[in-house]
N, C-alpha and C positions, 0 to 999 in steps of 0.2 A: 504494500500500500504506500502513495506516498503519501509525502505530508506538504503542509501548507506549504504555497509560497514555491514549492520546488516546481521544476519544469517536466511536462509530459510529453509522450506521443501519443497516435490512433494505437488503441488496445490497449493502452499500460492500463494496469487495474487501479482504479481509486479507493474501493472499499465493497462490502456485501449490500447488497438491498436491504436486511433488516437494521444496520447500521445507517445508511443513507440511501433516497432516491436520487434517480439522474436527472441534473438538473442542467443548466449552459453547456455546451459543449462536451455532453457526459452522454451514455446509454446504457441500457440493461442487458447481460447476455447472461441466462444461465445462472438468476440470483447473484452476479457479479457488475458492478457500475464500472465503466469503462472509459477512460478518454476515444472521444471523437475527431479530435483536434490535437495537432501542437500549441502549448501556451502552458498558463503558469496554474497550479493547483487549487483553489480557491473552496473549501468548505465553509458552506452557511450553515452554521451550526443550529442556529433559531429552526429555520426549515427543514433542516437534517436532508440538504443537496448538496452532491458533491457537484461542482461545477468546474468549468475549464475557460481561463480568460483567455483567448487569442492575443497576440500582438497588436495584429489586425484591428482588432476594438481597442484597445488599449492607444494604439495611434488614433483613431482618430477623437474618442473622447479627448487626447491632447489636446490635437488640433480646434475640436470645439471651444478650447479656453483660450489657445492662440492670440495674441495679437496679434502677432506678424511669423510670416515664416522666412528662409534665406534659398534661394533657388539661380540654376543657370540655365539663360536662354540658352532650346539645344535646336531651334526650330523657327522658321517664321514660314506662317504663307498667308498670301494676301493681307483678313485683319487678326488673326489668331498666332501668338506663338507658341509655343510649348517650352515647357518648363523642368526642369527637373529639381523638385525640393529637397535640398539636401540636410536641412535643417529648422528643427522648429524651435521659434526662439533661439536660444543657446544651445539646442540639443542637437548633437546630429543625429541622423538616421538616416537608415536604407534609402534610398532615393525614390519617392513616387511622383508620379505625372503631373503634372499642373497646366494649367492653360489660363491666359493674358487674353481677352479680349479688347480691342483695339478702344473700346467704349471705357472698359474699366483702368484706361493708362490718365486722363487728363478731363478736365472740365473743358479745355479748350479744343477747337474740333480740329482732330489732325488728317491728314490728307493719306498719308501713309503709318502704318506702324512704325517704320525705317524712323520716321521723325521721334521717337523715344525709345527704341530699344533696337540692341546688336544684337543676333548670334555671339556668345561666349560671353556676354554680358551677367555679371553678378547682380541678382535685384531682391528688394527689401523689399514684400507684400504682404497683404492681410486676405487669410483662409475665405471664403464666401461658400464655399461647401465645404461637406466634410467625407467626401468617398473620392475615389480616384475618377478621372481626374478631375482635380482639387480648382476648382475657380477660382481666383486671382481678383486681386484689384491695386493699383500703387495709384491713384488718387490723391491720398492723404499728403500733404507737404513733408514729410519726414522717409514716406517708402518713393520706389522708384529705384533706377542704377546706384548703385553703392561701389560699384567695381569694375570697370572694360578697360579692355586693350585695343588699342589705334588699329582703323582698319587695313590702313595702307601698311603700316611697319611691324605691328604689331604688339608693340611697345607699351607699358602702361602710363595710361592717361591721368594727367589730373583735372582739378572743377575749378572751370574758369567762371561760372554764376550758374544762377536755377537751370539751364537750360543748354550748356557748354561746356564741353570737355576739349582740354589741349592735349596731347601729345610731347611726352618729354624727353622726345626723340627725334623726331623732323616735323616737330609742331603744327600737325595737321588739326583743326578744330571740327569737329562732332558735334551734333545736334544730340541730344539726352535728356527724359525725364530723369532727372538726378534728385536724388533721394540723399540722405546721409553720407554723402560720400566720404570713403574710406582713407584716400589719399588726400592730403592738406591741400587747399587753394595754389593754383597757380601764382609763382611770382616773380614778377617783370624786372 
């Protein structure tokens, strides 16, 4: 049997049925309560259920609490890019999908995506769903690019104002929703 807290696989035994029913992620075979799932051991002692929390769930209740997650453009087309969140808040984690609609980048009406976000672009955004893939939004004055590299040299860029990125390499200037950026202000 395991105990609290430890992690399972599909079949590891949890406990008998007259001890607990199967409850989250648990089943019955043969008077025996069984993990269904990989995730972590969870006994509700009140209800007398053995249950089994997924990662899976346990991500995204995170994400529900979220303010902001940390992701890199891996995709653009047309007005959608895609994203990959590499961390929530301060946490890193496995990588799941995201996606930036062109709507949820600016109040101001942009003509192209291109006008606020690169390919390979680091961005600071706030969760709007909570399943893969994860809806987006950098809106807010504090999310948006936090991180790129010059397209032409590839180099990293710094924030020339809300809306400008230089190159500290052959000083090519970028148009960007810039967010907190990472690297200090340009200086002349």
């Amino acid at each position: 049997m395991k105990s609290q807290g430890e992690i399972t696989f599909p079949g590891d035994l949890l406990g008998v049925i007259e001890e607990f029913s199967p409850g989250e992620g648990s089943y019955e075979e043969d008077g025996n309560v069984r993990s269904s799932t990989i995730g972590k051991v969870f006994y509700d002692m009140i209800n007398r259920r053995s249950n089994v929390l997924s990662p899976k769930k346990s991500l995204m209740v995170t994400l529900r609490k979220a303010k902001y997650v940390y992701g890199i453009v891996n995709l653009i087309k047309e007005d959608v890019a895609n994203v990959d969140i590499v961390s929530v808040e301060e946490k890193f984690i496995t990588p799941i999908s995201g996606l930036l609609h062109i709507s949820q980048i600016s109040n101001k009406r942009l003509n192209t995506i291109l006008e606020a976000i690169r390919v390979g672009d680091v961005i600071k955004a706030k969760p709007l769903t909570f399943s893969p893939p994860i809806s987006l939004t950098i809106k807010q004055k504090d999310l948006g690019v936090i991180f790129a590299q010059c397209s032409i040299c590839g180099h990293m860029m710094t924030k020339l104002d809300e809306e400008h990125l230089k190159c500290v390499y052959c000083g090519n200037v970028e148009q960007r929703k810039v967010g907190n950026y990472v690297v200090r202000k340009y200086a002349n």
